[in-house]
C-alpha positions in Angstrom: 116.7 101.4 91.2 115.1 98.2 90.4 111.5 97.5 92.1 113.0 94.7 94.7 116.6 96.5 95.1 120.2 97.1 94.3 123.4 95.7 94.4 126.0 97.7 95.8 129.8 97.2 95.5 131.4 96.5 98.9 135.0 98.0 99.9 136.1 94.4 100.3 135.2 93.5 96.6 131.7 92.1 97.2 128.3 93.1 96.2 125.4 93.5 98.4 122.1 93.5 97.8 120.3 95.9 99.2 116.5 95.3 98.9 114.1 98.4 98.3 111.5 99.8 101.0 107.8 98.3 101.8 105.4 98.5 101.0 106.5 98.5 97.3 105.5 101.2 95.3 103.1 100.7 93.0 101.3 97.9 95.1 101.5 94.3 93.9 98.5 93.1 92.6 97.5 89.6 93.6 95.2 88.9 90.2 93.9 85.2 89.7 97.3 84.1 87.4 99.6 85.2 90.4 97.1 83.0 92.9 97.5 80.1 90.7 101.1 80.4 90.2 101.3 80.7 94.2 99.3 77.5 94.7 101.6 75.6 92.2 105.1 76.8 93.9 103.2 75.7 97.3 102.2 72.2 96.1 106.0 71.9 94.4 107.7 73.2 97.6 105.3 70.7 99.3 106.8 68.1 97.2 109.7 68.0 98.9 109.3 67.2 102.2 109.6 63.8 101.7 113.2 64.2 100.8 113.9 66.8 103.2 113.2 64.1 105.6 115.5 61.4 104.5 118.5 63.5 103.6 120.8 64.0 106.6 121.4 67.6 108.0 
């Protein structure tokens, strides 16, 4: 089984993902490269709120 989860074929021809327990085994380690890689994704994801705004729903 993978760290995050499995996929499991469905009876109806579909596959499900099937994510693994928490806490994750080993733990994650938040280290300074995985802070800075958080901090980019937030200011990207930040990004675009502007055009989340202007887009109809």
């Amino acid at each position: 089984m993978a760290r995050s989860g499995q996929y499991f074929q469905q009876p109806t021809g579909y596959k499900a993902f099937i994510p693994s327990a928490l806490p994750p085994l080993p733990p994650v380690r938040l280290d300074e490269s995985i802070h800075q890689l958080l901090s980019d994704a937030n200011i990207a994801i930040g990004s675009l709120i502007p055009w989340v705004t202007c887009c109809p729903t």
